[in-house]
C-alpha positions as CSV (number, residue, x, y, z in Angstrom):
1,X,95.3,44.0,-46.1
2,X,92.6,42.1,-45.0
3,X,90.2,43.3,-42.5
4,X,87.4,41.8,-40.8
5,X,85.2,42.2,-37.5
6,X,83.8,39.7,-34.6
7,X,80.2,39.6,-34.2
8,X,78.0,37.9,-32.2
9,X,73.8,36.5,-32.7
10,X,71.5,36.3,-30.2
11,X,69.1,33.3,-31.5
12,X,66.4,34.7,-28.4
13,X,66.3,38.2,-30.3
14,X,67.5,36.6,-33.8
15,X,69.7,39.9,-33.7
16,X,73.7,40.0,-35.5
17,X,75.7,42.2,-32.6
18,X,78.8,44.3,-33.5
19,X,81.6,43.0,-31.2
20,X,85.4,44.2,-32.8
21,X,86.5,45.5,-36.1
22,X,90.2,44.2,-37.0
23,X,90.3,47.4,-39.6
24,X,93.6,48.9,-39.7
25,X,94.7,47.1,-37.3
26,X,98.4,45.3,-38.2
27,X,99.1,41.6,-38.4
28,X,95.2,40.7,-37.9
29,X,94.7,39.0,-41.8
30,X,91.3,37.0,-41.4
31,X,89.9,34.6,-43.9
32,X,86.5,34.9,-45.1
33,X,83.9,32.8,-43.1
34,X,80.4,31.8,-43.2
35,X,77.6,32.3,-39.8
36,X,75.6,29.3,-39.6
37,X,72.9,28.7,-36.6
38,X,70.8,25.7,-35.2
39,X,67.9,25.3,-33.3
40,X,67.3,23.2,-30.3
41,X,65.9,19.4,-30.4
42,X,62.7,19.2,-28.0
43,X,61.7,15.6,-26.7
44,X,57.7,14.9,-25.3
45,X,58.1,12.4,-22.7
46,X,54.6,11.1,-20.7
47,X,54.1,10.7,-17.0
48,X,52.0,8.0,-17.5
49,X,51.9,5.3,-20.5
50,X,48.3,4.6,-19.9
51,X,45.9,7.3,-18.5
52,X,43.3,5.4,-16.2
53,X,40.5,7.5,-14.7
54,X,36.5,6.9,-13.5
55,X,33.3,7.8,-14.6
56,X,33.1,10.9,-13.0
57,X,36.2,12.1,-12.5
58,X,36.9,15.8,-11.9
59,X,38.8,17.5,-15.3
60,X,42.7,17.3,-14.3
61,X,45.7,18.9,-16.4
62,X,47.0,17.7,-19.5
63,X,50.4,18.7,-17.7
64,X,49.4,15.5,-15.6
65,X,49.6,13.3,-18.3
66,X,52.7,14.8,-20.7
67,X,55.3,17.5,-20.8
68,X,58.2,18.3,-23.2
69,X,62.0,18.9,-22.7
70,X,61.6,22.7,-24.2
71,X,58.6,23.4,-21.8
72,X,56.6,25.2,-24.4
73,X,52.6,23.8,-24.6
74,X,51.9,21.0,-25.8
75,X,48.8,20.4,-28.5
76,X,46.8,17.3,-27.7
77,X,43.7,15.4,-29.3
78,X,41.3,12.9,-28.8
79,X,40.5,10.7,-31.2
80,X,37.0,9.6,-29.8
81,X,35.9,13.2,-28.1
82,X,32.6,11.7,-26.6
83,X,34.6,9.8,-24.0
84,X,36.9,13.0,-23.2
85,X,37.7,16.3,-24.7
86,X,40.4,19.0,-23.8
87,X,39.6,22.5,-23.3
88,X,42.5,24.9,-22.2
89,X,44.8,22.1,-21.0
90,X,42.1,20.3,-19.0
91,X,41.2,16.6,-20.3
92,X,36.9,16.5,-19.3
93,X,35.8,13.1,-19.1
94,X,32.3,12.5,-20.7
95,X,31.5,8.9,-20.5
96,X,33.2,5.5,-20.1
97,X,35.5,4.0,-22.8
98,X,38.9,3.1,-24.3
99,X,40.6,5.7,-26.4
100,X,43.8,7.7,-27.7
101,X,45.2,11.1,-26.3
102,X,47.6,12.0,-29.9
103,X,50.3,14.3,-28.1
104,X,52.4,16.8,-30.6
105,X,54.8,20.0,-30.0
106,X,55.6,21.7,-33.2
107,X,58.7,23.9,-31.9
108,X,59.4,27.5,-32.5
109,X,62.0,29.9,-33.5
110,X,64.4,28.1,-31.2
111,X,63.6,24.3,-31.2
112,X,62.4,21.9,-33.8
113,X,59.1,19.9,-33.2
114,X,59.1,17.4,-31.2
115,X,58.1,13.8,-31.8
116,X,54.6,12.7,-31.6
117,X,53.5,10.0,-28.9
118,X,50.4,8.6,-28.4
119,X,48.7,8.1,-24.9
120,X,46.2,5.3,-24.4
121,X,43.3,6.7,-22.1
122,X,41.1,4.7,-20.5
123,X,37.8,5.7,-18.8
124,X,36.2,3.4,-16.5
125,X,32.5,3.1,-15.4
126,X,31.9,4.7,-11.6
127,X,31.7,2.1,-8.9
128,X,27.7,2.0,-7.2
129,X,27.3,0.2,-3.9
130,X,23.9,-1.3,-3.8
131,X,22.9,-2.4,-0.1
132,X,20.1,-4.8,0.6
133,X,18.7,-3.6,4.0
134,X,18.5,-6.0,7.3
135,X,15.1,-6.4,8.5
136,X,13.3,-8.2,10.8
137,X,9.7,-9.1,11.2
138,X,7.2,-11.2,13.8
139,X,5.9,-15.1,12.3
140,X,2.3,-14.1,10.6
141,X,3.1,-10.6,9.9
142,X,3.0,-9.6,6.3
143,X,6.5,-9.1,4.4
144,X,8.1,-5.3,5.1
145,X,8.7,-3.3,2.2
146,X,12.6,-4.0,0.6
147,X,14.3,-1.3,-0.7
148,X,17.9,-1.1,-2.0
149,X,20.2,1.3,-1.1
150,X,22.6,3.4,-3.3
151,X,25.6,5.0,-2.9
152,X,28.5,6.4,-5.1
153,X,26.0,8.3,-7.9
154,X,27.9,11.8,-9.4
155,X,26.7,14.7,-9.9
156,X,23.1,15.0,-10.1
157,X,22.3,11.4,-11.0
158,X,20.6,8.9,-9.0
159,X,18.7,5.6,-10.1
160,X,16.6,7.8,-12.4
161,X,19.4,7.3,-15.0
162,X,20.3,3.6,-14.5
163,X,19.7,1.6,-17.5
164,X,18.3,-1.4,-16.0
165,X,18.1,-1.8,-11.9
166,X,19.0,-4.0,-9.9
167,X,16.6,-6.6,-8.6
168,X,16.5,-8.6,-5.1
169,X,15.3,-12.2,-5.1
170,X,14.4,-13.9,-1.6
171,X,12.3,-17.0,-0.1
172,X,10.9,-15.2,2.4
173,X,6.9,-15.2,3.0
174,X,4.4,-14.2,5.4
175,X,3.9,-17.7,6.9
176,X,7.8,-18.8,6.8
177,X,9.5,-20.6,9.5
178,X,11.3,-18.6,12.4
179,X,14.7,-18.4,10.9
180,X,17.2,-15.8,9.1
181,X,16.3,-15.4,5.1
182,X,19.4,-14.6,2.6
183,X,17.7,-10.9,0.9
184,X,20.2,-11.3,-2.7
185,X,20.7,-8.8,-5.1
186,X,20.5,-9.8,-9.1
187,X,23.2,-6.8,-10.5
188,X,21.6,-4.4,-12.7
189,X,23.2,-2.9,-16.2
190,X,24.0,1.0,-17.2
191,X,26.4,2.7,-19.6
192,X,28.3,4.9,-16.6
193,X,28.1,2.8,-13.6
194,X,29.3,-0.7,-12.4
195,X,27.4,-2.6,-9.2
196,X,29.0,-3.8,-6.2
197,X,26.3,-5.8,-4.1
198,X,25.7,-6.4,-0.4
199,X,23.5,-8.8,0.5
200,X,21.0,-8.5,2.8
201,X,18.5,-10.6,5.0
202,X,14.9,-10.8,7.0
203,X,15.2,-12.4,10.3
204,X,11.8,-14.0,11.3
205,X,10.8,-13.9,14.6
206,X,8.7,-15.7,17.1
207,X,4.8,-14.9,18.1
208,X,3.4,-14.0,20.9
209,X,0.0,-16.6,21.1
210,X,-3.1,-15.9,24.0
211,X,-4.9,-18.5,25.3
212,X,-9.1,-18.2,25.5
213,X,-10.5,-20.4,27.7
214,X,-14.7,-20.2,27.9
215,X,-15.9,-20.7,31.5
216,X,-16.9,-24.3,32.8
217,X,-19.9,-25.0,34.9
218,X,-20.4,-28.7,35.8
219,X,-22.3,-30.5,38.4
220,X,-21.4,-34.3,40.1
221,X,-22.9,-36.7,37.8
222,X,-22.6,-35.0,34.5
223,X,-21.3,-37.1,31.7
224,X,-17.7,-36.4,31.0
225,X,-17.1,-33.4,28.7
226,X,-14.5,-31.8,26.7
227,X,-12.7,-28.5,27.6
228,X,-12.9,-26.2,24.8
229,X,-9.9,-23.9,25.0
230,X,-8.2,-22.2,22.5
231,X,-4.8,-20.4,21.5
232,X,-4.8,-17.7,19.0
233,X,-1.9,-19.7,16.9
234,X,-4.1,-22.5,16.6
235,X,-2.0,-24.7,18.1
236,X,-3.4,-27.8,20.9
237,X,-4.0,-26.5,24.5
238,X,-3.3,-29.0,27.3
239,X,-5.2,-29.1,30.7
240,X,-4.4,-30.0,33.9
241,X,-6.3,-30.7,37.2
242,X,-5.1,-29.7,40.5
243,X,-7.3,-32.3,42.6
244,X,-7.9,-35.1,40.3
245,X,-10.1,-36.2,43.2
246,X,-12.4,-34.2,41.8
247,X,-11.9,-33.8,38.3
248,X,-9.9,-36.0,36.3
249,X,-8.3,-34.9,33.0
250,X,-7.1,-36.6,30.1
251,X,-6.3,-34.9,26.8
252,X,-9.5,-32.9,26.6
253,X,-11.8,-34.7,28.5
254,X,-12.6,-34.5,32.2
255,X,-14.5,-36.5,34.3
256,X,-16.1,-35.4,37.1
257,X,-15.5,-37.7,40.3
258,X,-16.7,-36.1,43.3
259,X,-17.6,-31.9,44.2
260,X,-15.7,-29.2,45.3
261,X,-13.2,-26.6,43.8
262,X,-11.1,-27.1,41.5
263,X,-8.2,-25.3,39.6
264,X,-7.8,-26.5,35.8
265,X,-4.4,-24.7,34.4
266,X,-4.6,-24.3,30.3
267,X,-1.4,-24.1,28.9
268,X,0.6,-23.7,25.6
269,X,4.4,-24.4,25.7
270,X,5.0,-22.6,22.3
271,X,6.6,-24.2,19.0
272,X,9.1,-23.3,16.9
273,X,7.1,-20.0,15.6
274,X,5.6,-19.1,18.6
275,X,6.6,-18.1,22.5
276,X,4.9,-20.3,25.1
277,X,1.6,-18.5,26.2
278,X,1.0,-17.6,29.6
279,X,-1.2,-20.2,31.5
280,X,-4.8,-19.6,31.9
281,X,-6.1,-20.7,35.3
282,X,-9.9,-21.2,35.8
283,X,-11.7,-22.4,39.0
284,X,-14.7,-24.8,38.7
285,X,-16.9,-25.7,41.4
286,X,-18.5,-29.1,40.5
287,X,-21.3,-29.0,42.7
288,X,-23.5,-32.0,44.4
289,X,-26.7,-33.1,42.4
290,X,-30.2,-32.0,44.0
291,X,-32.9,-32.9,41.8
292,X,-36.5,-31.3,42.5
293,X,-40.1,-32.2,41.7
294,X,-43.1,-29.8,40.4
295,X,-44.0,-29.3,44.1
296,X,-40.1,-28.4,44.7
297,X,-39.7,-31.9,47.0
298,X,-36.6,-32.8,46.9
299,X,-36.4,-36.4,44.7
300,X,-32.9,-38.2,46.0
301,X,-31.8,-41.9,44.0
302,X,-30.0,-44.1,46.5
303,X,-28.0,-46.5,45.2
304,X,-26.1,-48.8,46.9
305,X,-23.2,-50.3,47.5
306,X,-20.5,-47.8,46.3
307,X,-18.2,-49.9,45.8
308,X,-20.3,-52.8,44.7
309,X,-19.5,-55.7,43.2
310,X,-21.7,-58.2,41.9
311,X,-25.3,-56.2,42.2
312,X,-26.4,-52.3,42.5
313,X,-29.7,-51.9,44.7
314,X,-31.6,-48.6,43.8
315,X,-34.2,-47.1,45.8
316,X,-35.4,-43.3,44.8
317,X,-37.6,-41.3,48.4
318,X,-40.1,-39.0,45.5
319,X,-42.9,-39.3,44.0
320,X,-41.2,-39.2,40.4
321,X,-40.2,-42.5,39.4
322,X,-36.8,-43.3,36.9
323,X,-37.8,-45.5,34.1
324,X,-34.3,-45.8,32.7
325,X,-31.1,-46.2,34.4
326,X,-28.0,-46.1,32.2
327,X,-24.2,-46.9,32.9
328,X,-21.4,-45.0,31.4
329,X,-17.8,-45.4,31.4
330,X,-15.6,-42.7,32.2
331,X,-15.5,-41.2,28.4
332,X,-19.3,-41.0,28.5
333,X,-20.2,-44.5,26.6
334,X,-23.0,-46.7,27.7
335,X,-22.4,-50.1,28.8
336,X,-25.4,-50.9,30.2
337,X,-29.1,-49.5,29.7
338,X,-31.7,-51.3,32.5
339,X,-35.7,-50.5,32.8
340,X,-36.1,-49.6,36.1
341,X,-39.6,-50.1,36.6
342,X,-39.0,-53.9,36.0
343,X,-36.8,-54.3,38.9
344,X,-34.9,-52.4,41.7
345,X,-31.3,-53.9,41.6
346,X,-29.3,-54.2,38.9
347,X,-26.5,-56.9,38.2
348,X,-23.3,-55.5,37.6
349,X,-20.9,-58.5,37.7
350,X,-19.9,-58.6,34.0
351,X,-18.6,-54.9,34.2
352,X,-14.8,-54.6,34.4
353,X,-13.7,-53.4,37.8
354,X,-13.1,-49.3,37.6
355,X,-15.3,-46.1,38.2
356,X,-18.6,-45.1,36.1
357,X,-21.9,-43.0,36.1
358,X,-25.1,-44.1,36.8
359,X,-27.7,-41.8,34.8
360,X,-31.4,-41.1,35.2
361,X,-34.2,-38.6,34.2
362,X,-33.8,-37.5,37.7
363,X,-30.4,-37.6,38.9
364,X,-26.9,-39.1,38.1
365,X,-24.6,-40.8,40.8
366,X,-21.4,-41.7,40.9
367,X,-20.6,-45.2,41.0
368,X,-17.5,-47.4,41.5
369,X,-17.1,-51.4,40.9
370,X,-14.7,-53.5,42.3
């Protein structure tokens, strides 16, 4: 008879196992057969088609990127290894660029290799933020220093390593206008990093100004004068009298009409660049005209009528006689020049009505002509 036996094989321990013998057993006639085994297909299948990561980037696991259907590690490589490399399952990224992860399993005793894929990985360059700064600054000061700002370097780089920097370009001078000035920043170049730009600005302000205003000391009968203050911007000081009885102002010029106190304000109401400056108040005390002689006699010239109209008498109590009298208008021109020692009245009819000055080596009178 025919005999045979049932085994078993364990493909884990690739071992043949005695199960039953048939032997001498009746009826059991087996035919002859033949043990065949197979081993297991495997399948790589990839978590992500295209592998996208930054400049920078900490090392992740290749197990991120790729596993297989048998679970047994995978062999990967990188075709351009100075944008990445993979040591002990961990992908290291180097620099920027565009290359290929080539993914394989080869199998073992149990499963047959799998097929190889290929992985495009893509390395992109770090993100900087560059910040022009907000500053402000007074009209006439010079320019503050601008610096940029950075933010987003790795590791232990910082704008040491940048390729070519960034630059700012702005309008902005000493002397500009009160206003707000754009500060804009020209982007840079580097193999690593990309730029993202904030604009900045410089906000010009307005100036204080101070207002110097010499003193005045004037008596009745001096010519008219010009007031000679100043303001440190440079700009035009105005004047105004508070008894124009007295002193008369117009632009610059005052003229003096009679004596007493009184209270010129200088002012400056400011411009675009610069604040209005406080007022600058200065009494003046025009005082009366005494004229003396060697021997300290008092000299008086009497002239009268005040108002007159057609003809001015002049009469003069000293022993110092004028030889010239002179006329002046209110801005300080002469409109009429008379020799005194040729007559003692002088005719004043052709004068336009108004006020004036009569002047002489020994005094000076105000006069007024209807």
């Amino acid at each position: 008879n025919k005999m045979g036996s049932i085994i078993a094989y364990d493909p884990k321990a690739n071992t043949v196992n005695f199960i039953h013998s048939f032997n001498g057993l009746d009826g059991a006639n087996p035919e002859n057969c033949s043990l065949s085994t197979f081993k297991d297909e495997q399948f790589l299948f990839i978590l992500k088609e295209v592998v996208n990561v930054k400049f920078g980037d900490a090392p992740f696991e290749l197990s991120n990127v790729v596993n297989s259907t048998s679970g047994l590690p995978i062999q990967a490589l990188i075709e351009d290894p100075s944008i990445a490399t993979i040591s002990n399952g961990m992908i290291i990224i180097k620099k920027p660029g565009i290359t290929n992860i080539i993914l394989n399993q080869l199998g073992d005793s149990e499963h047959l290799p799998a097929k190889s894929l290929i992985v495009k990985f893509v390395v992109d360059k770090a993100v900087l933020q560059v910040t022009a700064p907000q500053l402000s600054k007074i009209y006439g000061e010079d320019m503050p220093e601008i610096v940029l700002s950075y933010d987003g370097f790795k590791g232990t780089d910082d704008i040491k390593v940048i390729d070519v920097l960034p630059t700012i370009s702005y309008t902005a001078t000493k002397t500009s206008n009160v206003g707000t000035y754009p500060i804009t920043i020209i982007t840079g170049n580097d193999e690593n990093y990309s730029f993202s730009l904030k604009d900045g600005y410089i906000e010009i302000k307005q100036s204080k100004q101070v207002i110097t205003f010499p003193t005045v000391g004037k008596i009745t009968g001096d010519a008219p004068f010009d007031l000679n203050a100043t303001s440190s911007s440079g700009l035009e000081v105005f004047f105004k009298s508070d008894n124009t009885e007295i002193l008369a102002v117009q632009g610059k010029t005052a003229t003096i009409l009679g004596f007493g106190i009184v209270q010129i304000v200088a002012s400056q109401p400011g411009s675009l660049n610069f604040f209005a400056a406080d007022d600058v108040v200065q009494s003046i005390e025009i005082k009366q005209v005494t004229v003396g002689t060697d021997n300290d006699v008092a000299n008086k010239l009497v002239v009268y009528p005040i108002p007159a109209t057609n003809r001015l008498f002049i009469e003069f109590d000293g022993e110092k006689r004028p030889e010239l009298i002179q006329i002046l208008d209110l801005i300080g021109q002469v409109v009429m020049e008379v020799k005194i020692i040729e007559r003692d009245s002088i005719d004043i009819s052709l004068l336009p009505p108004g006020l004036y000055f009569l002047r002489s080596e020994v005094a000076n009178v105000r006069i007024q002509k209807l």
